[in-house]
KOLMAR-477659 format. One line per field, with one value per residue (C-alpha): residue in three letters; x, y, z. Coordinates in Angstrom, 3 decimals, m for minus. Layout:
type = [ALA;...]
px = [X;...]
py = [Y;...]
pz = [Z;...]
// end
This chain:
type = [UNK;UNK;UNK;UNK;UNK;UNK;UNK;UNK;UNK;UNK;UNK;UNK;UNK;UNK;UNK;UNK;UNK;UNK;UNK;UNK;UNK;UNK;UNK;UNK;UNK;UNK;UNK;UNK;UNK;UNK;UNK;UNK;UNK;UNK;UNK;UNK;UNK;UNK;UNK;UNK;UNK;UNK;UNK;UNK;UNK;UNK;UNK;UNK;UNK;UNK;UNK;UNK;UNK;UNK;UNK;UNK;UNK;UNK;UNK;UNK;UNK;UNK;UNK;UNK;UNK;UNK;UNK;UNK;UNK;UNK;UNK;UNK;UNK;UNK;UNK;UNK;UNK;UNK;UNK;UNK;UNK;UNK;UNK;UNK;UNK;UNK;UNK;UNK;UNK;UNK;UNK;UNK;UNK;UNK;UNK;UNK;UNK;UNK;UNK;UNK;UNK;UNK;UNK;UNK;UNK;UNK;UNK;UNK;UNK;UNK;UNK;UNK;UNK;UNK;UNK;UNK;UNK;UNK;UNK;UNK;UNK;UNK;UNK;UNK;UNK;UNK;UNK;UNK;UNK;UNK;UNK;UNK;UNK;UNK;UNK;UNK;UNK;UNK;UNK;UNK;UNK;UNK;UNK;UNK;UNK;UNK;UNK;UNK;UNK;UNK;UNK;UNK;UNK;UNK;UNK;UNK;UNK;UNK;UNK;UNK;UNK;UNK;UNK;UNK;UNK;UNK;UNK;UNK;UNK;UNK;UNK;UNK;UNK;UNK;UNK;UNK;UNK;UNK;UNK;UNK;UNK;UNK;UNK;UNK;UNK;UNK;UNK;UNK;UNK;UNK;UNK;UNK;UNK;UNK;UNK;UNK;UNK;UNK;UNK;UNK;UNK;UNK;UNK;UNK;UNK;UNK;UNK;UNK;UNK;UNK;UNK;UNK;UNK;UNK;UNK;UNK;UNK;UNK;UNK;UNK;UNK;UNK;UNK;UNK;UNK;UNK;UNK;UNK;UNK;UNK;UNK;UNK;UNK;UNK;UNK;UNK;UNK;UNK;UNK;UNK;UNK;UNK;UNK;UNK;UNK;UNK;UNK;UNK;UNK;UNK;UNK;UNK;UNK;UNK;UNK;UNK;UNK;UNK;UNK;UNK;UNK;UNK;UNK;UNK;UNK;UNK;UNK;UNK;UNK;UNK;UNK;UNK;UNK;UNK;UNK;UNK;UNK;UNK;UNK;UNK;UNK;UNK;UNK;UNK;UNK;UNK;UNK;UNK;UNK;UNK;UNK;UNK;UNK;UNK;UNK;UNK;UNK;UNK;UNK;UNK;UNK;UNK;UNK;UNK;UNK;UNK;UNK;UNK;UNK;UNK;UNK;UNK;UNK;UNK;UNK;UNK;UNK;UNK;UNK;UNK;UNK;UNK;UNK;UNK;UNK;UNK;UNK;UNK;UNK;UNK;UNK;UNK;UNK;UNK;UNK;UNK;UNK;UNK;UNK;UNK;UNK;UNK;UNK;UNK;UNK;UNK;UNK;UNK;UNK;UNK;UNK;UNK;UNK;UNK;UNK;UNK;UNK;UNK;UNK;UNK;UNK;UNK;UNK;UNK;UNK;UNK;UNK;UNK;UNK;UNK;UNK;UNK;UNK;UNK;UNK;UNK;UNK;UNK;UNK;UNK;UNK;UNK;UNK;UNK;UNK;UNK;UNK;UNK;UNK;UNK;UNK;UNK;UNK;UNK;UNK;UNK;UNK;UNK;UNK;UNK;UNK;UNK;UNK;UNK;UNK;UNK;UNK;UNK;UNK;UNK;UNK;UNK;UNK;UNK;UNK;UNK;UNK;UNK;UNK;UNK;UNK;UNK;UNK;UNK;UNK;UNK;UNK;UNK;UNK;UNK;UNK;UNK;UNK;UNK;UNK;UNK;UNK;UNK;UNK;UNK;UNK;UNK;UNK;UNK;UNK;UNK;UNK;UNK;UNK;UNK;UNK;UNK;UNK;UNK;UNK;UNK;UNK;UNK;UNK;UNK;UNK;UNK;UNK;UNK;UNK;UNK;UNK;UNK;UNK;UNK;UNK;UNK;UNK;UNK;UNK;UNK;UNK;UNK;UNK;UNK;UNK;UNK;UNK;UNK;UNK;UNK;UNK;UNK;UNK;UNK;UNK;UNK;UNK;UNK;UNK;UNK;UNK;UNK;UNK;UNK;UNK]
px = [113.267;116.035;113.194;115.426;114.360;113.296;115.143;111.949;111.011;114.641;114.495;111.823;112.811;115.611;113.479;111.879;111.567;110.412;109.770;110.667;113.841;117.443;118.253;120.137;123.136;126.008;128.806;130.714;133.761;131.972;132.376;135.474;136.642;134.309;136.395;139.518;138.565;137.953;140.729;143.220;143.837;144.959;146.180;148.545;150.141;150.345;149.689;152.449;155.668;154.083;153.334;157.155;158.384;156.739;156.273;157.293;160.224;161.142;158.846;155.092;155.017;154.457;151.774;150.103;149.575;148.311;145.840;145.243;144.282;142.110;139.635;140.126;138.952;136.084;135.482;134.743;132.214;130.510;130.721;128.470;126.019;126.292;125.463;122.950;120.722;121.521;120.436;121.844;123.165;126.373;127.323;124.261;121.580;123.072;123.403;119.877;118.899;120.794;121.704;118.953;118.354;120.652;123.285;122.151;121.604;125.278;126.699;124.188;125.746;129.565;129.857;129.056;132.453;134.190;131.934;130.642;133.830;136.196;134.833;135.637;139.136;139.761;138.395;140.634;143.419;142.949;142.763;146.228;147.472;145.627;147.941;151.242;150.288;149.373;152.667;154.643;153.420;154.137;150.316;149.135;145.383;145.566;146.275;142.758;140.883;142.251;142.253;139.654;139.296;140.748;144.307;147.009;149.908;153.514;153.844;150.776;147.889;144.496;142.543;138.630;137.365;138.671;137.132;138.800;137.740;134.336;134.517;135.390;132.597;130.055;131.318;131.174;127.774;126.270;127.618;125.944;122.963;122.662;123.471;125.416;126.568;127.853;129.785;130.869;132.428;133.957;135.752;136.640;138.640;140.198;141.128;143.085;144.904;146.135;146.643;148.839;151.173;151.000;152.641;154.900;156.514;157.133;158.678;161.694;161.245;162.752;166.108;166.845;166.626;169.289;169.256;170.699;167.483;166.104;168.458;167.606;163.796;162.098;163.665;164.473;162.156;164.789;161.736;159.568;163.055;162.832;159.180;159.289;162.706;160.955;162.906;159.616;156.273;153.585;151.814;155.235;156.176;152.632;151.902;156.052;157.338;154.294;154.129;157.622;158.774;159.532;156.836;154.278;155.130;153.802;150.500;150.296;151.430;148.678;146.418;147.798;147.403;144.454;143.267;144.533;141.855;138.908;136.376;136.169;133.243;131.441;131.136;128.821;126.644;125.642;124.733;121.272;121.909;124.110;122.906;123.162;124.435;124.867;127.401;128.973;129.146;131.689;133.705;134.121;134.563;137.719;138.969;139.653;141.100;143.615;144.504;144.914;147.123;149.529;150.210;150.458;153.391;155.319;154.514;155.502;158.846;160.111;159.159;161.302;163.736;164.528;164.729;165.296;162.607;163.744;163.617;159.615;159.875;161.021;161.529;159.083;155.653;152.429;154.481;156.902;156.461;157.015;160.504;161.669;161.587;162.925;165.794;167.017;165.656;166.973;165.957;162.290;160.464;157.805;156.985;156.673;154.268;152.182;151.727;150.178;147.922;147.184;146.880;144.571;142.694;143.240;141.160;138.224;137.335;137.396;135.450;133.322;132.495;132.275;129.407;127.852;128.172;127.222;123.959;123.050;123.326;120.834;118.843;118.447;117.917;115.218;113.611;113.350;112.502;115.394;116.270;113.944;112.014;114.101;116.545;115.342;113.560;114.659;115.288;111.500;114.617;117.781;116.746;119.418;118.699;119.465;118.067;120.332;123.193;122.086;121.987;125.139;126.668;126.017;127.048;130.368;130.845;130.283;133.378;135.210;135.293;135.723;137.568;141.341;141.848;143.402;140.456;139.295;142.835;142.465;138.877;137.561;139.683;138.594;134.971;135.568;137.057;134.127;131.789;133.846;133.909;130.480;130.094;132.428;130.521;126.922;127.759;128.223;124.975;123.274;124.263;122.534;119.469;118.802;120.730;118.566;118.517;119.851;124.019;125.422;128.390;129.762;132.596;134.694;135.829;133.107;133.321;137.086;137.672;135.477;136.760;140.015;138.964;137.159;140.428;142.323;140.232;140.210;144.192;144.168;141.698;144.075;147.285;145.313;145.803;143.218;142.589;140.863;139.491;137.702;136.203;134.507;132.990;131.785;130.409;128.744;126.676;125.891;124.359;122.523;120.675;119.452;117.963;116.207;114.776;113.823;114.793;113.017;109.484;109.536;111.243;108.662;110.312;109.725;106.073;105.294;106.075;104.859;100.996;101.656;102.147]
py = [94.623;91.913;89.132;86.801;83.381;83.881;81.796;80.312;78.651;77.061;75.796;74.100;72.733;71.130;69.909;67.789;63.997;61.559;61.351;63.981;64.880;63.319;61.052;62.092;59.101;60.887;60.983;63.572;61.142;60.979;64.644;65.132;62.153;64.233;67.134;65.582;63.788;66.923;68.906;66.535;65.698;68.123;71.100;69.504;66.795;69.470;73.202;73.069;72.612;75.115;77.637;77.200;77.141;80.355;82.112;81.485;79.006;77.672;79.585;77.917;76.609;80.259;80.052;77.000;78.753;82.013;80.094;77.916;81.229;82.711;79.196;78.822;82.029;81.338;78.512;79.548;81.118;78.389;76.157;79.136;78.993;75.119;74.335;77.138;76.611;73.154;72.532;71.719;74.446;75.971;79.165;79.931;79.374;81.297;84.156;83.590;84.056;87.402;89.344;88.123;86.643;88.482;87.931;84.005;83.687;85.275;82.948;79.215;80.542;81.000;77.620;75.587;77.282;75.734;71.870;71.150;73.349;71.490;67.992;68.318;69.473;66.921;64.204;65.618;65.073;61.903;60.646;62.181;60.664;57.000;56.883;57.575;54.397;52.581;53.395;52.422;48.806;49.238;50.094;53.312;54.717;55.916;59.820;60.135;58.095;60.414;63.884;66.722;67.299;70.727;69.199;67.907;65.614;66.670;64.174;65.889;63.213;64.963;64.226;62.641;62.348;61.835;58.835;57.909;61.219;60.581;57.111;58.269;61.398;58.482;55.999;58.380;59.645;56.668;55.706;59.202;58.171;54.917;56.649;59.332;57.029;54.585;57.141;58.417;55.016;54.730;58.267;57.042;54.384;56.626;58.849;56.322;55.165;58.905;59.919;57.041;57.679;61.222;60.512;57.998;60.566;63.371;60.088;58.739;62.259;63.934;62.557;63.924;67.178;69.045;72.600;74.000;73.842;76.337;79.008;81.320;80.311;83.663;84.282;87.782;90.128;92.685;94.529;94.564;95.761;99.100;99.739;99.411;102.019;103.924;103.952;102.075;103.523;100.731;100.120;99.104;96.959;95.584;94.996;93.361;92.193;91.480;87.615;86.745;85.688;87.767;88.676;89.298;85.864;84.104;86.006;85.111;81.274;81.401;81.978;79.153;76.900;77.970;75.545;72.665;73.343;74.077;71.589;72.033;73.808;71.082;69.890;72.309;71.302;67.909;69.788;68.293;64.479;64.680;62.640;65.567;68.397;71.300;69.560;67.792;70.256;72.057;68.947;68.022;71.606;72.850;69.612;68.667;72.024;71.591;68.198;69.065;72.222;70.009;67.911;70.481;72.251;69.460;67.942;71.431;71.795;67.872;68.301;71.393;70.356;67.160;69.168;72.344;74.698;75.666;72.104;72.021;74.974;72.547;69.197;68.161;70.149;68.194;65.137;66.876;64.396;61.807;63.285;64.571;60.460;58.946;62.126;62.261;59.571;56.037;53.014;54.527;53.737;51.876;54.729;56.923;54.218;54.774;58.530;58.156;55.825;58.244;60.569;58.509;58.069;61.777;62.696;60.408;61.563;65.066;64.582;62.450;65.383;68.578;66.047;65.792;69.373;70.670;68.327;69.650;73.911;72.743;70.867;73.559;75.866;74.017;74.097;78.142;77.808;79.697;76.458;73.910;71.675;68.515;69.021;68.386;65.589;62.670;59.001;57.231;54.105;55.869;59.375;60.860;63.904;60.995;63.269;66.162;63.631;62.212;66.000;67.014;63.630;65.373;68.429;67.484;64.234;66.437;69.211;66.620;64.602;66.965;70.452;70.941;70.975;74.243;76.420;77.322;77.608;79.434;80.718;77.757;79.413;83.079;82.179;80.199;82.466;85.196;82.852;83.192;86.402;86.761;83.942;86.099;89.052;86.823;86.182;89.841;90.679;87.650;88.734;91.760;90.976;87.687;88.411;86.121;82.767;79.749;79.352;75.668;77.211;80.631;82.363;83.735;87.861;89.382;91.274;91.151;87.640;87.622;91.114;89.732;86.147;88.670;90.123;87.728;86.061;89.627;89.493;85.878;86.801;89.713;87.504;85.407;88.287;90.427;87.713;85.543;88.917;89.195;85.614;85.726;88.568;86.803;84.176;86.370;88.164;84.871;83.826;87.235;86.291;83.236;84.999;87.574;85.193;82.553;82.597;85.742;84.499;81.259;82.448;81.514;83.300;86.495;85.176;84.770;88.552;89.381;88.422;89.684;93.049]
pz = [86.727;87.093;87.188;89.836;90.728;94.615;97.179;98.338;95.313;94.738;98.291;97.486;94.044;96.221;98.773;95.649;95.969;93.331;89.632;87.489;90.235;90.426;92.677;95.772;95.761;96.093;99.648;100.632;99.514;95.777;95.956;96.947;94.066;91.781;92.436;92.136;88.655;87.301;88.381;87.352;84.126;80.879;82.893;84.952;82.516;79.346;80.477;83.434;80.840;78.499;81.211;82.109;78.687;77.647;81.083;83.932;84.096;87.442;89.227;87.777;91.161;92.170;89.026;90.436;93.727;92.738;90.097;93.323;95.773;92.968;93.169;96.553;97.430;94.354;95.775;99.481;97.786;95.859;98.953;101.066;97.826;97.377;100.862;101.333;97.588;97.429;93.495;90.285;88.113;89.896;89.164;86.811;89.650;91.972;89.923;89.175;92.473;93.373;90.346;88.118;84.990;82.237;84.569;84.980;81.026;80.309;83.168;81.908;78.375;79.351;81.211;77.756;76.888;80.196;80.097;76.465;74.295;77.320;77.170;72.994;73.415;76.208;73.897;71.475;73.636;74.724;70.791;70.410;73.884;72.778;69.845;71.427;73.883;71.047;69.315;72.897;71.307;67.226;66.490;65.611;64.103;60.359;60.497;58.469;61.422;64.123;62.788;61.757;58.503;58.983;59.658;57.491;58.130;57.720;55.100;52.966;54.138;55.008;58.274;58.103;61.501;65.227;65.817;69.292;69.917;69.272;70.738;74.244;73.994;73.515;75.868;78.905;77.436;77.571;81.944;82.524;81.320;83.113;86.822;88.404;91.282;88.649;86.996;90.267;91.025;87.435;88.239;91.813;90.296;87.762;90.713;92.678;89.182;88.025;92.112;92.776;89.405;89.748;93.456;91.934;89.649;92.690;94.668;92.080;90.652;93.610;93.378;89.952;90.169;89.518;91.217;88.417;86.481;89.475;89.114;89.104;90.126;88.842;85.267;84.710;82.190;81.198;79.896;83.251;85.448;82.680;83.139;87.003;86.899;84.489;81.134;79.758;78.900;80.424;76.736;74.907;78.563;78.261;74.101;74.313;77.270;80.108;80.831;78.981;82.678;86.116;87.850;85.334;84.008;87.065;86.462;82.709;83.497;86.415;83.569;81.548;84.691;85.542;83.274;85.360;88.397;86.284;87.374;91.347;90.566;88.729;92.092;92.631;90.122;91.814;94.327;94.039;93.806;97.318;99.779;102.783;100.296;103.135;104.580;101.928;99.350;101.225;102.333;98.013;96.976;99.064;99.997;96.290;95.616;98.758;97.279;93.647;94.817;97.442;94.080;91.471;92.832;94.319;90.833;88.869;91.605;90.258;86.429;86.691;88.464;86.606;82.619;82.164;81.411;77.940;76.756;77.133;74.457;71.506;72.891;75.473;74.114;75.026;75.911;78.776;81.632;79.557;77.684;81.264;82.204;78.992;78.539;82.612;84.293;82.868;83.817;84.264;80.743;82.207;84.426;80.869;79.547;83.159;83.098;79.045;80.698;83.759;80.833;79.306;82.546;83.590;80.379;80.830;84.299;83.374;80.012;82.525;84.830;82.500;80.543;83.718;84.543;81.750;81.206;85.127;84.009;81.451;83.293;85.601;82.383;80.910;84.545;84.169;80.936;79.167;77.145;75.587;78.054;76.553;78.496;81.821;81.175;83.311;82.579;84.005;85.718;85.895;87.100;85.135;82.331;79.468;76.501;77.701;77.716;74.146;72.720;73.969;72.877;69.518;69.937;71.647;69.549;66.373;67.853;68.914;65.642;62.819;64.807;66.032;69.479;68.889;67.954;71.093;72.911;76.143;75.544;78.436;81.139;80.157;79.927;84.002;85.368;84.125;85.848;88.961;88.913;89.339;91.913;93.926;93.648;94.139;97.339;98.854;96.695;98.784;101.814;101.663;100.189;101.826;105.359;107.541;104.901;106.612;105.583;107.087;105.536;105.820;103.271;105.910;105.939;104.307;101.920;102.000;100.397;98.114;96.411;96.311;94.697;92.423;91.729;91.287;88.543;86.979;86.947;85.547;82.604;81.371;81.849;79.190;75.947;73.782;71.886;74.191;75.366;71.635;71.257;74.674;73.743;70.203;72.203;74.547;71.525;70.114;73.213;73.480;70.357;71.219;74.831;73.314;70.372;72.578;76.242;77.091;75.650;77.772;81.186;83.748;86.428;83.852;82.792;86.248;87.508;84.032;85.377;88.941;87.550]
// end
């Protein structure tokens, strides 16, 4: 038996009213801010120049859009589930309801690698970013104070803690826990701010680029021109030369930038504190991905444009928009010292919504009984999961102070882009077995779209290596241990059929 969660009973936990339930507060304008809060932020300031460094040069804008079609076709699906099952949880519920609970467990499990492991190395991030603002003004944090313990200084001093890591983890902890719509109007603010500079930099941007820097716009793979006229056998193209640019280095840079839209669907997991969720759902889903994809490659076509795509290899590294201004366009400091401070902002929002996101998977979790009942219980004032918050405080506060950003590398894209996969492939499984269900919303060209979104998310996840390939699969056994040691005993959807039989 799959043991699924039946529609009926989900429509009716979303029906829910009162204590013990979140509180419906969110517009279809929070959700779209929502969405753009946590698209924008890391991927787009740091992963573009690496993507181009290492990848695919001039032609990441062809990255960003083929990154952008994979979610957009993922995320046609999550708008007909969003609107239709209405409920916290995203990807994990849905699953729940049409492929069962294995599926559900493996899908709850993966997305603490995309919200909890992302909110760390976010936080992480932003320390690093908060220092080089600081330094813009002659102060800077002790090395010690701002560092794992795990790294060491060039000049031989030894890291303690991040505490500005930390900090930020704890701050943004404690505005979930007060209210969701006061954290939604904290993030629409940030929105606005990181929107507006983002914008500024395409505008003065524009006019200096040098078309030199374009040419030519796909760089040329010697290797992948020998494998396609056949003087290469695939395994030495693919173990040497796959994803060094040409065309298989837009598919391994959409992987990198893939990483710049994931959050759209945490959207999805307010679904049930919207105030009319099977119309708005939709509305914040795809209209922040359309948004967030118009600026990515105008943004990616000007950063580009105005260095060359080898300097982000040594020179630029995580601070590329910011050596692109100071190195080519003079005059424009202050507009450097603004995009560390959209940074900055950038960071919080999505640290913001991947705590929220993840606190919601949980607290639908808890509901079904695969995770302790702590975690869905609700604040008795601010009808927010507070104890959920307060544990994952911990957890990410604890990752975020004392481990390098760098240990978990790619591994959040890789495990989101598994959960789309099986969103895609939900939704074609829901069709059939629930064909008369209510759907305000409707992913267009079944089954056709949804295969290819499938794909597409299949292609990204190899452009990301074997290695990534290796720890997802680690964390995947991990997380089979704790459902057969605990999660199994307490499912009451499995209980439930359990005494039936």
């Amino acid at each position: 038996m799959k043991f699924k969660k039946p529609l009926d009973s989900l429509l009716k936990e979303a029906s829910e009213t009162g204590e013990g339930t979140l509180k419906r507060t969110l517009s279809a304008g929070n959700l779209v801010a929502l969405g753009i809060g946590a698209i924008i932020g890391a991927g787009l300031f740091v992963r573009t120049a690496a993507a181009a460094a290492d990848h695919a040069g001039p032609s990441v804008t062809l990255s960003f859009i083929l990154a952008a079609v994979g979610c957009g076709l993922a995320g046609l699906c999550y708008a007909e589930f969003a609107s239709m099952i209405p409920i916290a949880g995203s990807a994990y519920t849905y699953s729940y309801a049409t492929m069962g609970e294995v599926v559900a467990w493996v899908i709850g499990w993966d997305l603490v690698l995309e919200y909890a492991v992302g909110a760390a190395t976010v936080s992480i991030a932003w320390s690093e970013y908060l220092n080089k603002l600081l330094e813009t003004f002659g102060v800077s944090i002790p090395y010690a104070f701002c560092h794992s313990p795990f790294q060491v200084s060039p000049d031989g001093v030894n890291g303690m803690i991040n505490l500005p890591a930390l900090f930020i983890v704890a701050v943004l902890s404690l505005v979930l826990i007060k209210g969701t719509k006061e954290s939604a109007n904290i993030n629409g603010i940030i929105v606005i701010l990181k929107v507006a500079i983002v914008v500024v930099f395409i505008v003065i941007g524009w006019s200096y680029m040098n078309p030199v820097n374009h040419a030519p716009y796909i760089p040329v793979n010697i290797g992948e021109q020998e494998f396609f006229s056949g003087k290469k056998h695939f395994l030495d193209y693919f173990e040497n030369d796959f994803g060094k640019f040409g065309m298989s280095g837009i598919v391994s840079g959409a992987g990198v930038v893939f990483f710049a839209f994931i959050g759209f669907d945490a959207v999805s997991t307010a679904a049930q504190e919207a105030k009319n969720p099977k119309r708005d759902m939709p509305i914040g889903i795809l209209v922040s991905l359309v948004i967030c994809t118009i600026l990515y490659v105008l943004f990616s076509h000007v950063l580009t444009g105005v260095a060359n795509y080898h300097e982000f290899a040594t020179a630029g590294k995580e601070a590329s928009v910011a050596y692109a201004i100071e190195t080519y366009m003079h005059g424009y400091g202050w507009l450097s010292i603004l995009i560390t401070v959209a940074i900055l902002a950038g960071f919080s929002s999505v640290i913001l919504v991947m705590l929220l996101g993840q606190s919601r998977v949980f607290f639908s979790m808890s509901k079904d009984g695969l995770v302790p009942k702590v975690f869905s219980e609700v604040h008795p004032k601010y009808q927010t999961p507070y104890k959920s918050n307060l544990i994952f405080l911990v957890f990410v506060g604890l990752f975020a102070a004392f481990v390098p950003g760098d240990v978990v590398g790619d591994m959040t894209s890789i495990g989101t882009l598994f959960a789309f996969v099986l969103v895609c492939i939900g939704v074609i499984v829901m069709r059939k077995s629930d064909p008369n269900t209510p759907r305000p919303f409707r992913t267009p060209w079944m089954p056709v779209l949804p295969i290819i979104g499938a794909l597409a998310c299949i292609l990204m996840m190899i452009g990301l290596g074997k290695h990534n390939w290796e720890r997802l699969i680690v964390w995947m056994l991990i997380g089979f241990v704790i459902y057969f040691s605990y999660s199994i005993k307490h499912s009451v959807v499995r209980n439930k059929e359990n005494k039936e039989i």
